[in-house]
DSSP file (Angstrom, degrees, kcal/mol; ACC not computed):
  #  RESIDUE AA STRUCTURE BP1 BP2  ACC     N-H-->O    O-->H-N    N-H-->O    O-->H-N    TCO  KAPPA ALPHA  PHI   PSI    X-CA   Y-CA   Z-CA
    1    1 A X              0   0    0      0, 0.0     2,-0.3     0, 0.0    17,-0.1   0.000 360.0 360.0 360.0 151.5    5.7  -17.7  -10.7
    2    2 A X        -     0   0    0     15,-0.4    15,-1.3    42,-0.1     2,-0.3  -0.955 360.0-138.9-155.2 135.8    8.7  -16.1   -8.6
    3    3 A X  E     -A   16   0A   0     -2,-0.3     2,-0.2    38,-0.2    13,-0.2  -0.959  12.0-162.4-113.6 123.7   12.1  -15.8   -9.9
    4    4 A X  E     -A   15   0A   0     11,-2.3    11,-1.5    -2,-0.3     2,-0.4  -0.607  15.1-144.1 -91.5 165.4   15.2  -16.5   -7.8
    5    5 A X  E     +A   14   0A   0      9,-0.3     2,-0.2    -2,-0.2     9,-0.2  -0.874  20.0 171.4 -94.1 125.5   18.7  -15.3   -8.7
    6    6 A X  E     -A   13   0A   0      7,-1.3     7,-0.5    -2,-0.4     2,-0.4  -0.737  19.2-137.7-168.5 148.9   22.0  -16.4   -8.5
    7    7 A X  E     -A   12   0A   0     -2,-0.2     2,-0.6     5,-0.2     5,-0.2  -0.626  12.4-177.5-104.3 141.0   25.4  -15.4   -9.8
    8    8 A X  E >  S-A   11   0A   0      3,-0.9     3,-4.8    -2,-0.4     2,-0.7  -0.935  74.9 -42.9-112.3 101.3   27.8  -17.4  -11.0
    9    9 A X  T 3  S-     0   0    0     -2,-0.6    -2,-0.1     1,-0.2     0, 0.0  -0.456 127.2 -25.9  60.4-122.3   31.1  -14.9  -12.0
   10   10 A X  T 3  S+     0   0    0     -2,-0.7     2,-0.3     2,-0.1    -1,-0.2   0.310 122.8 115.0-115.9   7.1   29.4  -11.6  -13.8
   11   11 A X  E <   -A    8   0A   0     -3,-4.8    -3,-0.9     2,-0.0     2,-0.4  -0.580  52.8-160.6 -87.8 160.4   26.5  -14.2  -14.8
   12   12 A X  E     +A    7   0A   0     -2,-0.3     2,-0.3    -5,-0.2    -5,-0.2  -0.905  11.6 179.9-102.5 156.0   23.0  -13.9  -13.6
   13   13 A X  E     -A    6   0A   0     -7,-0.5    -7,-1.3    -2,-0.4     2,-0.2  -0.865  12.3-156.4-143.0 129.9   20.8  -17.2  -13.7
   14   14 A X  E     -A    5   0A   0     -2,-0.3     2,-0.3    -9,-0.2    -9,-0.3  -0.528   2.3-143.3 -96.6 177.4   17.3  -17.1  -12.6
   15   15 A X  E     -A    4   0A   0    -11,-1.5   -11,-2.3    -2,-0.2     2,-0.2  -1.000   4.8-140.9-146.4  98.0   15.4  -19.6  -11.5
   16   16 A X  E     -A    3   0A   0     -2,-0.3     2,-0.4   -13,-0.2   -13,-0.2  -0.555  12.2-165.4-107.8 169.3   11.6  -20.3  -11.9
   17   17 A X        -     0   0    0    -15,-1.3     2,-0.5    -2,-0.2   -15,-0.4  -0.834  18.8-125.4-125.2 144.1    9.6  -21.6   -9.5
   18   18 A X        +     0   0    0     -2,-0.4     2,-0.1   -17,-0.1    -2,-0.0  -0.831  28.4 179.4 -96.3  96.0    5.9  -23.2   -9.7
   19   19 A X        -     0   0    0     -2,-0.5     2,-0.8     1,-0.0    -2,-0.0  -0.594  25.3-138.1-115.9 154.8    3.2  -21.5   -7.4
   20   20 A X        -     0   0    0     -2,-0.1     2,-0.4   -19,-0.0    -1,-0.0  -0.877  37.3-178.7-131.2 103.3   -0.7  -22.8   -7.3
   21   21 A X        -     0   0    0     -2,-0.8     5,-0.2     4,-0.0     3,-0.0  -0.965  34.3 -98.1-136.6 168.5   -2.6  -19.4   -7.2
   22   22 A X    >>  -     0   0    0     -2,-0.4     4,-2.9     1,-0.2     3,-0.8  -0.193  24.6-124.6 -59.2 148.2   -5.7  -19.0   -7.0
   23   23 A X  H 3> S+     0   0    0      1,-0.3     4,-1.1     2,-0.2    -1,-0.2   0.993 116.7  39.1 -52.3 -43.8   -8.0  -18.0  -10.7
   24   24 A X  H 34 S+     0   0    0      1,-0.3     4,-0.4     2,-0.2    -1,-0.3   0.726 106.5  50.8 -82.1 -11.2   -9.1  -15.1   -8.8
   25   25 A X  H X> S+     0   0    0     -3,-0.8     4,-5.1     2,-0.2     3,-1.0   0.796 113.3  62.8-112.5 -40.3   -6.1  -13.8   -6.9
   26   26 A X  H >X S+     0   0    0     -4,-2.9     3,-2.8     1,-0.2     4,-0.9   0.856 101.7  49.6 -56.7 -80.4   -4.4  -14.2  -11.1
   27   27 A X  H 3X S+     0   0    0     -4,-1.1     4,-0.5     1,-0.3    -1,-0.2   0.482 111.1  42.4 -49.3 -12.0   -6.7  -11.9  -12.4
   28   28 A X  H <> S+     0   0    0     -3,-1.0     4,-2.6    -2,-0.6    -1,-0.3   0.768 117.3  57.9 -83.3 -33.5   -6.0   -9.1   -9.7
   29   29 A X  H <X S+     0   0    0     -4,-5.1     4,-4.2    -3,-2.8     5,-0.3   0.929 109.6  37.8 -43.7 -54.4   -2.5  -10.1  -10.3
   30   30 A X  H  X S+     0   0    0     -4,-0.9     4,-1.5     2,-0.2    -1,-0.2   0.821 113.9  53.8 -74.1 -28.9   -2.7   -9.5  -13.5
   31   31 A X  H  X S+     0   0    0     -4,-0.5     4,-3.1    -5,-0.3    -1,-0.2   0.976 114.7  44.2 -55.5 -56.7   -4.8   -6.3  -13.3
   32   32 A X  H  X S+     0   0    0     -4,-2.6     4,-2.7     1,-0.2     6,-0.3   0.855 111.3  49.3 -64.8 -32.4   -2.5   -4.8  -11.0
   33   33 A X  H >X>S+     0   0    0     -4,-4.2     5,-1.9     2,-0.2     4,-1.4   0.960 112.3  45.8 -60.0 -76.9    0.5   -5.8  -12.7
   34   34 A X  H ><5S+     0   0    0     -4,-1.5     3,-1.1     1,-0.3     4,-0.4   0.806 118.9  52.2 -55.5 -72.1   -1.1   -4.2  -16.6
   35   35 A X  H 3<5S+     0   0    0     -4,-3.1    -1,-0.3     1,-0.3    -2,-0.2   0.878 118.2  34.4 -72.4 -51.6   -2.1   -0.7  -13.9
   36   36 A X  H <<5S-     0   0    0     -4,-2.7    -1,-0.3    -3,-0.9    -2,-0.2   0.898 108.2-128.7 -71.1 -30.5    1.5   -0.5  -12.6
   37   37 A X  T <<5 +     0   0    0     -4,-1.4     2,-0.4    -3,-1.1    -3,-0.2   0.568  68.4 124.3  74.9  47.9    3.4   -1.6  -16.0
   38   38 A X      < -     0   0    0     -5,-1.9    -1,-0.3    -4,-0.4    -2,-0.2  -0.927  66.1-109.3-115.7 124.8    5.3   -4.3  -14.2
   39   39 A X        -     0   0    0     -2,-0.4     4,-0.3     3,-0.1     5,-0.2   0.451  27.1-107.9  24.8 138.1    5.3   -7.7  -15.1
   40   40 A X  S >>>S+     0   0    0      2,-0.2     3,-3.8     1,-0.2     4,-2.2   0.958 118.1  50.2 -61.9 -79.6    3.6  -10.5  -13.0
   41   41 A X  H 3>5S+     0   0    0      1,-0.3     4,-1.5     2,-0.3   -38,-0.2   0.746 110.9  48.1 -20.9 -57.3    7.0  -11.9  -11.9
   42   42 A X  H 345S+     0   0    0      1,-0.2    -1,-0.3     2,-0.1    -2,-0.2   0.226 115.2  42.8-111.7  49.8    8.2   -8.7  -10.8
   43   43 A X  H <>5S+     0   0    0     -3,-3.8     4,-0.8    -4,-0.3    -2,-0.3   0.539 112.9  48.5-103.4 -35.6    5.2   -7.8   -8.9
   44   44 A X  H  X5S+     0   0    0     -4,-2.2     4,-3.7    -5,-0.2     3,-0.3   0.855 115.1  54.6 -64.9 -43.7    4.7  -11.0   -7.3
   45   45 A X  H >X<S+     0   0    0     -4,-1.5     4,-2.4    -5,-0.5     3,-0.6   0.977 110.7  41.0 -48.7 -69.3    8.8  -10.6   -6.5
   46   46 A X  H 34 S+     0   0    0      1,-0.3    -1,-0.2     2,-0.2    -2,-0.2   0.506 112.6  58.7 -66.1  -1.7    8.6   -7.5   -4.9
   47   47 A X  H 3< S+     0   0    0     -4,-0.8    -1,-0.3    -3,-0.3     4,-0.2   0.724 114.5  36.8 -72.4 -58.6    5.2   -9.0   -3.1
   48   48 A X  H XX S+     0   0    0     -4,-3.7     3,-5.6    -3,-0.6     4,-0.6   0.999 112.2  59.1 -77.9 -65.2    7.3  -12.0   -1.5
   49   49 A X  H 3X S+     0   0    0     -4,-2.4     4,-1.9     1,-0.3     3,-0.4   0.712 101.3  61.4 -56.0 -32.0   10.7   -9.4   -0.9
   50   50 A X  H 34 S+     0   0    0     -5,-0.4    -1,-0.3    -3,-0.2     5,-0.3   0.675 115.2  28.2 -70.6 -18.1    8.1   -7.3    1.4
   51   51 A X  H <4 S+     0   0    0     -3,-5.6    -1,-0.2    -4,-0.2    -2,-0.2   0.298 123.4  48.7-139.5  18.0    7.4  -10.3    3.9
   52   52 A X  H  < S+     0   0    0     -4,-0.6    -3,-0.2    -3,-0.4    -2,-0.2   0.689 104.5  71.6 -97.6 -59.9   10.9  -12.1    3.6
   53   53 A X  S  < S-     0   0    0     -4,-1.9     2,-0.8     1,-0.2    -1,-0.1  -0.259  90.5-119.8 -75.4 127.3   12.8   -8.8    4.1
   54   54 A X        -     0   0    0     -3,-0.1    -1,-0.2     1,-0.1    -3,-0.1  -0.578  32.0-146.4 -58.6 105.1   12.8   -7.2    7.5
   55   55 A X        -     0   0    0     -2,-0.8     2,-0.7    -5,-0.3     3,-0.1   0.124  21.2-103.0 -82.7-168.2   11.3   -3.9    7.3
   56   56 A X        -     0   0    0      1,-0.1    -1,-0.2     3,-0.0     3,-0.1  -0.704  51.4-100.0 -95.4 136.1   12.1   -1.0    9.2
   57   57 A X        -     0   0    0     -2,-0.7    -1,-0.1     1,-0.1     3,-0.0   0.004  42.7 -98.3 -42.4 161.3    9.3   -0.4   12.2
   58   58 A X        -     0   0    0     -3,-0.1     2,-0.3     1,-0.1    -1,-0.1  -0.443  44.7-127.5 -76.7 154.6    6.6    2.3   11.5
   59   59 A X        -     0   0    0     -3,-0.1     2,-0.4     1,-0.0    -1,-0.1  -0.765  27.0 -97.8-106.5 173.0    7.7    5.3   13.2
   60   60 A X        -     0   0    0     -2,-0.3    -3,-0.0     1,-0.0    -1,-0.0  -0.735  37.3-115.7-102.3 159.4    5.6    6.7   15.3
   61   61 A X        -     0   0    0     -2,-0.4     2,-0.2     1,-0.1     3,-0.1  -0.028  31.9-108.8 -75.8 175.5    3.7    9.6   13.8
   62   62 A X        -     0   0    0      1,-0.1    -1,-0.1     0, 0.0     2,-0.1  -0.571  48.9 -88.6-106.2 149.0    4.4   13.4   15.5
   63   63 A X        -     0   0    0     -2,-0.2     2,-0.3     1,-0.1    -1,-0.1  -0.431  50.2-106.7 -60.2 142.0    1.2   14.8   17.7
   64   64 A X        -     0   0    0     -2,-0.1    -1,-0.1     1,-0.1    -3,-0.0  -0.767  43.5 -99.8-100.0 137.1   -1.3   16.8   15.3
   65   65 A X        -     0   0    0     -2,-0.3     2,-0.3     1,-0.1    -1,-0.1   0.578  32.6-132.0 -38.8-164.0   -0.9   20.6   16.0
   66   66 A X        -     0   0    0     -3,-0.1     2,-0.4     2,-0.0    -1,-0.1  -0.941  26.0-156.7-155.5 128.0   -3.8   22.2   18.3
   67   67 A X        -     0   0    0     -2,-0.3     2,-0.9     3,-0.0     3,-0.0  -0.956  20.7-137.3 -99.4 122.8   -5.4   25.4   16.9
   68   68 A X        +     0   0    0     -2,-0.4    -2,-0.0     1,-0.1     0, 0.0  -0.843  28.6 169.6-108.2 113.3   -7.0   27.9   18.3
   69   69 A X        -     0   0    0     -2,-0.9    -1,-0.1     1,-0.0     3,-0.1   0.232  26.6-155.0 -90.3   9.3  -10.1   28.7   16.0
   70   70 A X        +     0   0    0      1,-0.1     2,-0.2    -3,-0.0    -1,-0.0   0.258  48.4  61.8  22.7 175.9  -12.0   31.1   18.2
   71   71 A X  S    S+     0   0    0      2,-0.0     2,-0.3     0, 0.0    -1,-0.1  -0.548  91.1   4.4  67.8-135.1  -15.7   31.6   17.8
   72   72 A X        -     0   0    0     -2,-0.2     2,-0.3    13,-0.1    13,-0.0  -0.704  55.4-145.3-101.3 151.2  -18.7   29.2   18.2
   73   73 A X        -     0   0    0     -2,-0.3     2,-0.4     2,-0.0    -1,-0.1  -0.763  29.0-175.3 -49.4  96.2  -18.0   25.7   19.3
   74   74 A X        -     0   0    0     -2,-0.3     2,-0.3     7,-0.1    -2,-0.0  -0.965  36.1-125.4-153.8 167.8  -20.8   23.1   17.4
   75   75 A X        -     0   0    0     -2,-0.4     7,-0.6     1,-0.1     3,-0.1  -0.565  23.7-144.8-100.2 112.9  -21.5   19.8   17.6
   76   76 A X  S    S+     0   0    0     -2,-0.3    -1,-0.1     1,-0.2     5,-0.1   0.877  99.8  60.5 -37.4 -52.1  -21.0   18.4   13.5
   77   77 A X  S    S+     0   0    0      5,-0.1     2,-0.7     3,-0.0    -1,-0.2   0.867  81.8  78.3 -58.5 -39.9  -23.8   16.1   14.3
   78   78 A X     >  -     0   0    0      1,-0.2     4,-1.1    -3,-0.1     5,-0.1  -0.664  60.4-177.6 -71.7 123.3  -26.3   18.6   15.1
   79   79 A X  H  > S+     0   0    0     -2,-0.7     4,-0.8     2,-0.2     5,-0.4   0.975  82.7  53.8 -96.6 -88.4  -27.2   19.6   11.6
   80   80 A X  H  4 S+     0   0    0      2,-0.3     4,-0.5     3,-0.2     5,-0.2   0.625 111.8  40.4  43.0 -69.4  -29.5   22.1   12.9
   81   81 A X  H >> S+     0   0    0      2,-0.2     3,-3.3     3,-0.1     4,-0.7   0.855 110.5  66.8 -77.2 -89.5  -26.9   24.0   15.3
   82   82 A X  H >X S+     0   0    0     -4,-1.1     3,-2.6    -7,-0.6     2,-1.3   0.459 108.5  35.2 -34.9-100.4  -24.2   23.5   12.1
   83   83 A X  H 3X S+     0   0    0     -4,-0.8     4,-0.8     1,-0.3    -1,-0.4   0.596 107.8  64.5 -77.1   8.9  -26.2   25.8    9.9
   84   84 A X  H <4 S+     0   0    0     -3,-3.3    -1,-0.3    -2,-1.3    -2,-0.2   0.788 116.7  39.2 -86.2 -28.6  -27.4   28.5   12.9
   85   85 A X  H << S+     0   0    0     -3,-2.6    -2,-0.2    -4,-0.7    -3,-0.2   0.583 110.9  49.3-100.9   3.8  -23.7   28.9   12.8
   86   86 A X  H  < S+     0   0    0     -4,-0.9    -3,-0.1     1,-0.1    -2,-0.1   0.851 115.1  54.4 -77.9 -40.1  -22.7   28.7    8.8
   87   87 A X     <        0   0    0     -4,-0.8    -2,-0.1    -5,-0.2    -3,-0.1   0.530 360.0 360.0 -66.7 -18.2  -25.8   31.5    8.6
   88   88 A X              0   0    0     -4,-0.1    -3,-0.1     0, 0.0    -4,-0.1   0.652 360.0 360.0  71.9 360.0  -24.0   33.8   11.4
């Protein structure tokens, strides 16, 4: 169910709506809703408001720093090489 709004003077009056959802998509609803402590309604709201609303673009992320670790160089994969150098 999703509730619209609208004010009339200082009233609010919502508005419900009737949505066909699926058994199984309610019960995840409902899970997630119980895990957050929100309501179905205002998870479902704030569900819809996410893909009505225009969000703001992803920014793009900053280059990840560059280190200089000295010592040996190995290859993770080589298991083998990886402990001849954990062992020193």
């Amino acid at each position: 169910m999703s509730v619209d709004r609208f004010y009339l003077g200082n009233m609010v009056f919502d508005i419900k709506t009737t949505l066909n959802i699926s058994e199984e998509t309610m019960r995840k609803l409902k899970r997630e809703a119980a895990r957050r402590g929100q309501t179905m309604s205002e998870l479902v709201d704030a569900a819809l408001q996410t893909i009505i609303e225009p969000g703001r673009p992803p920014r793009a992320l900053p280059p990840l720093p560059e280190f200089s670790a000295g010592g040996s160089h190995v290859n993770v994969a080589d298991r083998n090489a990886l402990y001849s150098v954990m062992e020193g």
